[in-house]
C-alpha positions in Angstrom: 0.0 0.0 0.0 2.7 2.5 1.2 4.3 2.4 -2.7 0.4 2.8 -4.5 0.4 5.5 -2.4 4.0 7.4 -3.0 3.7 6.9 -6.3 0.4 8.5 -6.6 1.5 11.0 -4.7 4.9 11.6 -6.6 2.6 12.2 -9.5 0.5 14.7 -8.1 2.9 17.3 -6.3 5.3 19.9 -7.3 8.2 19.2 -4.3 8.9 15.3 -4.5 11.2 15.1 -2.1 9.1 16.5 0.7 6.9 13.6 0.2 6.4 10.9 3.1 4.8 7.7 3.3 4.6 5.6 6.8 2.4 3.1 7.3 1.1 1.4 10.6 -0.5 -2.2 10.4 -3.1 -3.7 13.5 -3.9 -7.0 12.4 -6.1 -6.5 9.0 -6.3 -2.8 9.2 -3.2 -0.7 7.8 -3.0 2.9 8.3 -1.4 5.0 6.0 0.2 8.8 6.2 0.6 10.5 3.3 2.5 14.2 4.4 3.3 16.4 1.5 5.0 19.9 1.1 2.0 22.5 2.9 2.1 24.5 -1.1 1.0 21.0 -2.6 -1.6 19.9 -0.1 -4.4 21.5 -2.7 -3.4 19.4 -5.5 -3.1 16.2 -3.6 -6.7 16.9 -2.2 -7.9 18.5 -5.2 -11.7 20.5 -5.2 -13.9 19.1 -2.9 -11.8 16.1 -1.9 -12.1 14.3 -5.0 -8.3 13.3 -5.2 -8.0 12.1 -2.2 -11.3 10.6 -2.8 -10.0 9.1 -5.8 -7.1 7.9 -3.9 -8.7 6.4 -1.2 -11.0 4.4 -3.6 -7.8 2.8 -5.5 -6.2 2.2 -2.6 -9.0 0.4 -0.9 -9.8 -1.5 -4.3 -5.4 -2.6 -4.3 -6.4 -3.8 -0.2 -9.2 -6.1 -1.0 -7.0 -8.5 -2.8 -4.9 -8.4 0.4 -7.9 -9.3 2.6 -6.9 -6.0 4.6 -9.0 -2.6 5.6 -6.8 0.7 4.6 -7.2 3.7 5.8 -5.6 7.1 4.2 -5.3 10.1 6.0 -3.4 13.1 4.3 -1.5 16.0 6.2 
């Protein structure tokens, strides 16, 4: 999940190297933090959420082959 995520991310944002990725696993549910550069935070959201919307959706569609519950949250 954590590289779906980067490299979504990567694709999104002006300042790739202030991007992070960490992830935190409890059993079947994974956690994971995406934290971008503050001037790119609109572009990874996009209007009304629908990126990270978007991204949430593919990333929970990549976790049900896993058998696993993921979570996103951006900051």
């Amino acid at each position: 999940m954590k590289e779906l995520v980067e490299s979504m991310a990567l694709a999104l944002v002006d300042h790739p190297d202030e991007v992070t990725v960490t992830e935190k696993t409890d059993g079947q549910s994974v956690t994971v933090y995406l934290t971008v550069h503050p001037d790119d935070m609109g572009k990874v959201i996009g209007k009304q959420g629908r990126i990270a919307k978007a991204m949430r959706s593919v990333v929970n569609a990549a976790a049900v082959n896993q058998d696993k519950r993921v979570q996103l949250e951006i900051g």
